[in-house]
C-alpha angles and dihedrals in degrees: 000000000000120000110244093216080079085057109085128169102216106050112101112253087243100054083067149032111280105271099227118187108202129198128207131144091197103079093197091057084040098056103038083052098043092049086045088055097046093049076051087057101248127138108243127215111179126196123171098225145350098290086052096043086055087044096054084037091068099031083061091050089244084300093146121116095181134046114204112184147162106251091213116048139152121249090005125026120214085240082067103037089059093047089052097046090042097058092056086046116025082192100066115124116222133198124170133215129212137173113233098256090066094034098114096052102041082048089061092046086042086053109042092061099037103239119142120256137215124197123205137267099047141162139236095261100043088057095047088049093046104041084043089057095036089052089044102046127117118310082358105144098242092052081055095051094045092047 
């Protein structure tokens, strides 16, 4: 994980690598994202579940560009914790993960509020692609800049 001391506020989006905060209560799918997304040159913050991502997300001053986040947890679920964040930055990029057997019903979620969607397993590639678009998509901070 990540230190949030990388992690400043006030440093434009495009002076450093995207600060992504991932959540996923499954540590094997955690670390083999968050090791995909480092080779692909983001900084990483992990969390287990909702209450820690809140936890690293204040810790990091609301420097995250990027929510990635389980769609399906316990106590929280990643629906709710981007509902929460984002209310306190309308900016925040979200993307959500989901394993193949929920994939249906977080895809409707995903959907309806028109949020991008990975399914694992994924490739390389597939998350570069994904993250990029999700990072890139419309009113995100790095398409402002560019533009």
């Amino acid at each position: 994980m990540t230190d949030c001391a990388n992690a400043d506020p006030d440093v434009e989006s495009d002076a450093m690598p995207s600060r992504i905060l991932l959540v996923s209560p499954d540590t094997e799918t955690r670390a083999l994202a968050a090791f995909m997304l480092g080779r692909l040159g983001y900084l990483v913050f992990e969390a287990r579940h909702a209450p820690e991502a809140q936890c690293v997300y204040e810790e990091c001053r609301g420097a995250i560009d990027l929510l990635l986040t389980e769609a399906l947890m316990s106590r929280v679920n990643g629906h709710a914790l981007a509902d929460s964040l984002r209310a306190r930055n309308a900016a925040l990029r979200v993307l959500f993960l989901s394993d193949a057997s929920y994939e249906r019903m977080a895809r409707r979620v995903a959907a309806q509020k028109r949020l991008p969607f990975l399914v694992r397993p994924f490739t390389l590639a597939q998350l570069a692609k994904k993250v990029r678009e999700a990072l890139e998509g419309p009113g995100s901070r790095i398409q402002a800049a560019a533009g």
